[in-house]
N, C-alpha and C positions, 0 to 999 in steps of 0.2 A: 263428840266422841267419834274417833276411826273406827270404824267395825266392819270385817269381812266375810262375807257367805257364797255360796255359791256361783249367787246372780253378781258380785262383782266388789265394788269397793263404796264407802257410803260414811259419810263427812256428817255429823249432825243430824242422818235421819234422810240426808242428798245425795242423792247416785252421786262420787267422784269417779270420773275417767283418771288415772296416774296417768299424766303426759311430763315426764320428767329429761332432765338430760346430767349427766354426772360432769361434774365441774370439783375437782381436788385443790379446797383450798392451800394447800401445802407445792401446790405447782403454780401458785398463780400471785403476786405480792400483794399486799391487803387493802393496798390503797384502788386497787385494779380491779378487787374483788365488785362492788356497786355495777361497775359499768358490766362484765361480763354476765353479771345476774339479770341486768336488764335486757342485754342482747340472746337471753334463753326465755324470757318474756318474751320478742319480736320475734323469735322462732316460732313461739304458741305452745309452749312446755309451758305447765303451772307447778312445777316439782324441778326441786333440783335435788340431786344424788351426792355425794362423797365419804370418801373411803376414811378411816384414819389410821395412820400409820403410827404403830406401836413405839419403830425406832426411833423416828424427830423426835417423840415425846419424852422419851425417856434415853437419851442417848449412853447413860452410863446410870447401872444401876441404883434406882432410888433417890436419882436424881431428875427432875422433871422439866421439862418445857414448854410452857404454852403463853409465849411472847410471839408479837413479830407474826414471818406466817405459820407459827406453829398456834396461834391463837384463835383456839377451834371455837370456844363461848364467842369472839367479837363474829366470827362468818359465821355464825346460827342467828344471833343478831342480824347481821346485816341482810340473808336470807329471807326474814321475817319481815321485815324493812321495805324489802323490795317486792313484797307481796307472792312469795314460793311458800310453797310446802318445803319437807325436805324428807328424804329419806336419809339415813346414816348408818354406815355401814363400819361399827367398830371391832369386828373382829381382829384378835391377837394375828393373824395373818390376811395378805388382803391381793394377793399378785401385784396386779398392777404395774406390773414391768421397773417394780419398783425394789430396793435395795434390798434383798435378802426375804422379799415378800410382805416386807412390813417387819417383820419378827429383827428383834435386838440385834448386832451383831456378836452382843457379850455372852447372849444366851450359849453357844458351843461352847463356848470358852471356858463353861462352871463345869466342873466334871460330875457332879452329881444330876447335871440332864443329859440322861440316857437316849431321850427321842422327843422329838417336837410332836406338837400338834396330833393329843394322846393323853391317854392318863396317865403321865411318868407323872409321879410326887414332884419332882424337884421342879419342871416344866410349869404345873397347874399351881405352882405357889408364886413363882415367876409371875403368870398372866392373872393369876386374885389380886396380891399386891397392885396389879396395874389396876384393874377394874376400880379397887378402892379408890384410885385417886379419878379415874375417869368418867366411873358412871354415874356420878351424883350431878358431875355437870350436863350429860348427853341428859338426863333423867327431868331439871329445870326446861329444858326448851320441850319437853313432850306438850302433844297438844292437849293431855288432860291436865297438864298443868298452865294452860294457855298461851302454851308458844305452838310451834309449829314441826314438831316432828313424828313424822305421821309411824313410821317402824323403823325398827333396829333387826340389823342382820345378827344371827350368830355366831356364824363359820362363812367364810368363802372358797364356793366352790370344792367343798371338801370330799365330794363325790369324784373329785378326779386324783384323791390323796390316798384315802385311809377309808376304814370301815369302822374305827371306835364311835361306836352310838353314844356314849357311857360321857366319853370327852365332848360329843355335842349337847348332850343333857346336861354336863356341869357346866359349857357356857351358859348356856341358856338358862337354868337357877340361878345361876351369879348375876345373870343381869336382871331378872325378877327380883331376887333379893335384895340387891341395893337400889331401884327404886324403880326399871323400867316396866311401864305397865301398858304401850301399848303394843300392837302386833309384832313378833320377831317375825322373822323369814328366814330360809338359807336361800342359795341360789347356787346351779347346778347346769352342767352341762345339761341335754333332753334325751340322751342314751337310757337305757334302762340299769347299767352299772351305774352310773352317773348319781341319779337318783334314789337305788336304793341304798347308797354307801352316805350321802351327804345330805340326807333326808331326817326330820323328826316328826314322830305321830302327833298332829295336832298344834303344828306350826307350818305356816304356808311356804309354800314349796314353789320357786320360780325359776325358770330357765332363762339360759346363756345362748345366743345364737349368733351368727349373721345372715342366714338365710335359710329358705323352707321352714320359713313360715309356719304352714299347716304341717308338716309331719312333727314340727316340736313340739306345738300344743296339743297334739294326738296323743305324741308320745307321754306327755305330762298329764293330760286327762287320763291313759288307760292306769297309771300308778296312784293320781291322786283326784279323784273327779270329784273331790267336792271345793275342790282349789281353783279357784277363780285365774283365769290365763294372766302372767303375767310375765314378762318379758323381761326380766332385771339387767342384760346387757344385752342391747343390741349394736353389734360390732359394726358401725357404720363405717369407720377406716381400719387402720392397722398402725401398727410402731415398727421402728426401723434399727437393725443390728449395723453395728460399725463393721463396713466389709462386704453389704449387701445393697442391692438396689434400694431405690427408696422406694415407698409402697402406697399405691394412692387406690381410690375406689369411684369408679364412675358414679357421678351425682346420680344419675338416674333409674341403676341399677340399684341402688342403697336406698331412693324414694319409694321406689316400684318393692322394695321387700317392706317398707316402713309403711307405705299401704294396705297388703298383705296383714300385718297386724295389726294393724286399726278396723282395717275391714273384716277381721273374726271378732270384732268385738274386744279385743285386747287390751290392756295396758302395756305402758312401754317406757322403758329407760333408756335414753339415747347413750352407747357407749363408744366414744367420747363426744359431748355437744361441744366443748371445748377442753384441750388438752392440757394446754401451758407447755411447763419447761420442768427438766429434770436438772434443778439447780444442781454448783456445787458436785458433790459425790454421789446423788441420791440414785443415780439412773442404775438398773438394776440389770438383770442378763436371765437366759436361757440358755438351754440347749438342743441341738437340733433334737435328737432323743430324749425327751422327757423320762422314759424310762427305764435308761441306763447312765443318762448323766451323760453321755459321749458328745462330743465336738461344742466347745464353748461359745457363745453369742452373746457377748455382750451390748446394749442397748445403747443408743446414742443421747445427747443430753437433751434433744428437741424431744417434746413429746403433743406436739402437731397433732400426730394422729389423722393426717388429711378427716380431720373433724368439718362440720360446717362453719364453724367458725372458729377461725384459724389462730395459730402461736398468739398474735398480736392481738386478738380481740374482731378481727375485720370479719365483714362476712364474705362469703364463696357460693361458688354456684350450685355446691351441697344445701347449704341454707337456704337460700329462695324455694330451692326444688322442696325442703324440707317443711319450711314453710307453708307452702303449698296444700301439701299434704297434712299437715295437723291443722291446717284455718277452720276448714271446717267442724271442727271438736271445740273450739275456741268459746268463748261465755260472751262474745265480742270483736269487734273490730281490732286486731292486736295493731301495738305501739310499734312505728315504726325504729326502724335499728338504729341505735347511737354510731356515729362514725368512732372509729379506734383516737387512741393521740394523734397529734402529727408526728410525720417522721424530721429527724435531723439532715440537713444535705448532706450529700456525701462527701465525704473529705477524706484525709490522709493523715495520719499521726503518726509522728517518726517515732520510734524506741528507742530514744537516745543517750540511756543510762542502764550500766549494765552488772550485775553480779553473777560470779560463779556457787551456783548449790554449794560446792565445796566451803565458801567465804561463809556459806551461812549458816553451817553445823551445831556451832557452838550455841547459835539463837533459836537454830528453828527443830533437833535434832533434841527427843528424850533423853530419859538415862540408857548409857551403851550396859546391854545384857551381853552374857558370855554363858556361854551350852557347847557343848560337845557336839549338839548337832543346830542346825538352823532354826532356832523358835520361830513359831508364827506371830503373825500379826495382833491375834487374838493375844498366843501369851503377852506379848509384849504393849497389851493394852489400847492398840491402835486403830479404829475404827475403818481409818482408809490414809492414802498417801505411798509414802517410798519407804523401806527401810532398805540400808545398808549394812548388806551381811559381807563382813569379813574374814578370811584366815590366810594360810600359808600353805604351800605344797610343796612337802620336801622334795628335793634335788639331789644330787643331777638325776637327771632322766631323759627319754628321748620323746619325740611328740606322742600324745594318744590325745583320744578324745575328752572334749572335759561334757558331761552331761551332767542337767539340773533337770528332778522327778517331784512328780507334786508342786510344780510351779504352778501359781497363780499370782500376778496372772502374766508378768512381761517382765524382763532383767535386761538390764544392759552389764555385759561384762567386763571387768577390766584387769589385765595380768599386769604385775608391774606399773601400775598408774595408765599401759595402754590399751585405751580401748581395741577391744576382740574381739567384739558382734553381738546382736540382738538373739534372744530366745522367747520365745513365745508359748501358753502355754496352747496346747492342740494345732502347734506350728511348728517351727524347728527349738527344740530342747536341747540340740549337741552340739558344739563347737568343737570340729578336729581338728587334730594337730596342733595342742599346745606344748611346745618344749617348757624344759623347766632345767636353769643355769643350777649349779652345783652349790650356791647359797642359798638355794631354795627360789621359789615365787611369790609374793601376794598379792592374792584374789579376791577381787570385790566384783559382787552384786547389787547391783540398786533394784531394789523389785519392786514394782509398783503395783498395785492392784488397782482391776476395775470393778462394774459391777457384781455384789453376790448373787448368786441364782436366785430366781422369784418363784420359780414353776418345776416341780418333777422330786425325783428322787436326789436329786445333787441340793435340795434345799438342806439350808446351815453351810453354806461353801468357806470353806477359810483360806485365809491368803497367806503370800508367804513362799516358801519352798522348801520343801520336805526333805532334800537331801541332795548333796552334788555327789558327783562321782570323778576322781580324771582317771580313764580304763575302767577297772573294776573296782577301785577302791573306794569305799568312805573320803571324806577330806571331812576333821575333827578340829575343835577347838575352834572354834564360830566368836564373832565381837558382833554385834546387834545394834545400829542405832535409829531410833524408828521416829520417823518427818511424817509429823500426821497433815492432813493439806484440808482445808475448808474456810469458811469467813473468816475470816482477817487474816489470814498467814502473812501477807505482806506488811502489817502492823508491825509484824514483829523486824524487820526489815531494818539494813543500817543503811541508806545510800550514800555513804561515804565517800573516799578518792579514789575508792578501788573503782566506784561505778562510773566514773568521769569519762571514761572511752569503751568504744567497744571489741576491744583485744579481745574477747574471750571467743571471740565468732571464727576469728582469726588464728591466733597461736595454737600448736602444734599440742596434742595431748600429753598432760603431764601429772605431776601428783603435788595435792598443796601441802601446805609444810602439815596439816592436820592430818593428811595421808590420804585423802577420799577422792576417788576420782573427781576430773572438776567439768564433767563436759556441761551437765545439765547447767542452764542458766538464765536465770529473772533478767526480764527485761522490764522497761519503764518509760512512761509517754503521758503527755498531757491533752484531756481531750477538753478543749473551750469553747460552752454553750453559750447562748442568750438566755433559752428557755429549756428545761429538760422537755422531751421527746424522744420518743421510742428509735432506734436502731438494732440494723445488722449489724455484728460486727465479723469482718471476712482478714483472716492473716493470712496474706497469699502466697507468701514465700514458707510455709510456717511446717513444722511435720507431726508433732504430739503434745501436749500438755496441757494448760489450765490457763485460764483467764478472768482477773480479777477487776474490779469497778469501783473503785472508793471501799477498797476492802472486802467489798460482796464477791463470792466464787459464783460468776455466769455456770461451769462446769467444765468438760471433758473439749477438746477440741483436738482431733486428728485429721487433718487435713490431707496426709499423705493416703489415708483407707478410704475416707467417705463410709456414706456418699453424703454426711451435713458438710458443709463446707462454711457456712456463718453462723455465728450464736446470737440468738435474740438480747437484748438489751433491752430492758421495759427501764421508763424513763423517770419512775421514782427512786432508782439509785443516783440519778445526774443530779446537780446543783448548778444551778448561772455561776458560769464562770469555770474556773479548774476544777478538771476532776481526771483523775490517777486510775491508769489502766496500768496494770500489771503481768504480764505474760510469762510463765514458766513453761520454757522451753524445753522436754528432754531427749531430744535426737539430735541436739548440737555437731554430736559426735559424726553423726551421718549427714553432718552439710547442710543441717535445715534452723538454722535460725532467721526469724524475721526481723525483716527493719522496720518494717510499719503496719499500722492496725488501721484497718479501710471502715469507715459506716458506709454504709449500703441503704437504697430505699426498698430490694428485694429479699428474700431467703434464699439461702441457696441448699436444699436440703436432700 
């Protein structure tokens, strides 16, 4: 039995030290899972951490997922396996730089939730239904049921949110009631707000830091002193915004604070011991103001984390040094580190088959809605992707500005089939001086969203755009057609004779006979292995969009912002022999189509 007191943490009756590090099986593929668990052994962690994200599992309501890397029972297995404890952390919200915090994206979208993470009715019946189907599995791997999970979080971090006690007390019965029995925790920033808001009497209370050490367990002692120190993230690197430098943390300075906490006698949660990848749509955003929501930061699709060991599995000069410092706590001589895959040589793959978005409406495009004003993404059922909002603007008139309000999160505009410039949201929103001829104009939007906010008061973000304007006016009578983008979209895919050449790089902006602009454009290339093997993959000529692998969405790729400039390729999407890289390009319009997709043996991040 796990049991805690004052004097610290204790496994069967045996002082445990927690020397953990958080490893999110949902960032990392499952085949990959073994190796990276043994590379947090060779670190000297006997605990590994992860979060679970409410959205992968349930991506539309009462519908569920746990295939693939959504298969949270195989990595508690595999955990156990490799000789870890685990801690697990299933709270209905989780940060993590992750899509929308964890929480649904359909959750806004019900009008009977009033307010997140809180006792709104409609909110708490939302995250019970989950729990139902969740906590009887997280409840099998407890270690009173002879697996290996040492405690369950309640709430994260909810001390930097809200003050409902009421809402932390009903997580916390819900996971008692259906079946978990060993210690919960919250985990809290170490401010004295922090903790008395995300705090419950008689559940262990652990702090968030990356550094000062001793004034956080001061700080946690003087609120809770019969809570044993314990460390639940310690920020050894950082994550990186599309648009900002990248962000690293001297090994040495990150060891020198990791000693610090061992040497109070501490436990410790390495946050992140390995990051992975923010496949696909998953990568999530901030804002610089967490609390007013103001200036958007959307998150890149690496999630690195300058961790000690790195995207790939490899180790870094954070790990030895990290190393170093937990040996001595070790029960043993620790295992030395498995090398990562090999990597692929580097080579060049032409894109030599090509489609226009427009060609591909009819396959990859829902049902077209029609509102008086521009529904969101939410109404229109769309997790993430493009839609295409349309209408007209009566004529004649002479130029004024056309402004789109409530945009999330990027449009490319087009009057008359021709493209008219980029709007961004918390960037340029107005394009002036659009005339409009005496049969009027139409006006299309391709709006794409990126990540929803994880952290602050802009959590529940919805995409889409809330209203255009040309001068002062409304523009009304809206057509809606929404292109959701994630694994397999290429599937759905005709490469026909339209894709035989690459005219679409080339010819002059126009409207296809379906009417949609046709800048955005899939491109296609064949990459041929011996052996699958991990890669960079770097598009050098390339400016926005998405990259796909045998149908798997790698994620987000903007080459023109930075500062990631290659996306990791882990090598159990490859197969000997052909395998299908798929590029959706959407800055065509602005000159940036690639020819060729590069493997790399570096990152470039």
């Amino acid at each position: 039995m796990f049991t805690i007191s004052p004097e610290g943490f204790s496994l069967d009756g045996r002082p445990l030290r927690l020397l953990s590090g958080a490893l999110h099986y949902f960032r990392v593929l499952p085949e990959q899972w073994p190796h990276r668990l043994r590379m947090l052994r060779a670190m000297g962690l006997n605990t590994v951490e992860t979060y679970v994200p409410w959205n992968l599992h349930e991506p539309r309501p009462g519908a569920y997922d746990f295939s693939g890397i959504a298969d949270l029972d195989r990595f508690l297995h595999t955990t156990r396996e490799e000789g870890l404890h685990a801690i697990v952390r299933p709270s209905p919200y989780i940060c993590a730089e992750w899509e929308n915090g964890g929480l649904p994206w359909w959750l806004p979208a019900d009008p009977e939730v009033r307010a997140l993470r809180c006792r709104d009715a409609a909110y708490l019946a939302h995250v019970d239904r989950w729990y139902d189907r969740l906590v009887p599995l997280l409840a099998a791997h407890q270690t009173t049921r002879g697996g290996n999970v040492l405690m369950v979080q309640v709430e994260n971090e909810y001390g930097s949110y809200g003050t409902d006690t009421g809402y932390l007390q009903h997580l916390a019965d819900g996971l008692r009631t259906r079946g978990i029995d060993v210690p919960l925790f919250t985990s809290d920033g170490p401010d004295d707000f922090f903790l008395t808001g995300g705090t419950l009497p008689g559940t262990l209370a652990t702090v968030n830091f990356g550094s000062r050490a001793g004034d956080a367990f001061r700080s946690l002692a003087r609120l809770r002193p019969d809570d044993p120190p314990l460390c639940m993230e310690f920020w050894c690197g950082w994550f990186d915004h599309w648009g900002a430098e990248h962000v690293v943390r001297d090994p040495e300075d990150a060891a020198a604070t990791l000693t610090d906490i061992l040497d109070a006698g501490a436990s410790v949660n390495l946050y992140m011991a390995h990051g992975g990848t923010n496949f696909a749509t998953w990568a999530g955003a901030n804002t610089e103001n967490p609390t007013t929501g103001e200036r958007y930061l959307p998150t890149v699709t690496s999630y690195d984390y300058d961790a000690p060991i790195d995207e790939r599995g490899a180790t870094t000069k954070k790990f030895w040094a990290f190393r170093e410092a937990l040996a001595p706590y070790a029960d043993g001589p620790l295992p030395d580190p498995e090398p990562p895959a090999p990597l692929l040589p580097p080579t060049r793959v032409e894109l030599t088959a090509s489609l226009r978005l427009s060609d591909t409406l009819d396959t990859l495009a829902g049902p077209t809605a029609r509102a008086a004003l521009p529904p969101s993404f939410e109404e229109l059922g769309t997790p993430h992707g493009l839609v295409l909002y349309s209408t007209r603007i009566p004529g004649p008139r002479q130029p004024y500005p056309l402004s789109a309000q409530g945009l999330a999160d990027r449009a490319h505009v087009y009057v008359d089939g021709t493209h008219a410039g980029v709007l961004e949201r918390d960037g340029t929103t107005e394009l002036p001086d659009i005339p409009v001829p005496a049969e009027g104009a139409r006006l299309d939007l391709l709006v794409e969203s990126m990540g929803r906010v994880n952290y602050g008061v802009a959590l529940g973000d919805r995409k889409g755009v809330r209203r255009v304007l040309h001068t002062q006016q409304h523009l009304h009578g809206w057509t809606a057609r929404p292109i959701e983008l994630g694994h397999g979209t290429p599937d759905r895919l005709t490469w026909d004779s339209r894709a035989d050449s690459r005219a679409p790089a080339t010819e002059p902006p126009g409207t296809a006979p379906s009417g949609a602009p046709t800048g955005p454009v899939f491109l296609r290339g064949t990459l041929d292995v011996s052996e699958p093997a991990d890669a960079h993959l770097a598009l050098p000529d390339a400016g926005k969009g998405y990259v796909w692998v045998n149908g798997f969405c790698l994620g987000r790729y903007w080459r023109s912002r930075g500062p990631q400039r290659t996306l990791y390729l882990p090598w159990p999407l490859l197969r000997p022999g052909r395998n299908e890289i798929v590029v959706l390009e959407l800055d065509a319009d602005l000159g940036t189509v690639p020819s060729a997709v590069e493997t790399r043996t570096e990152p470039d991040l």
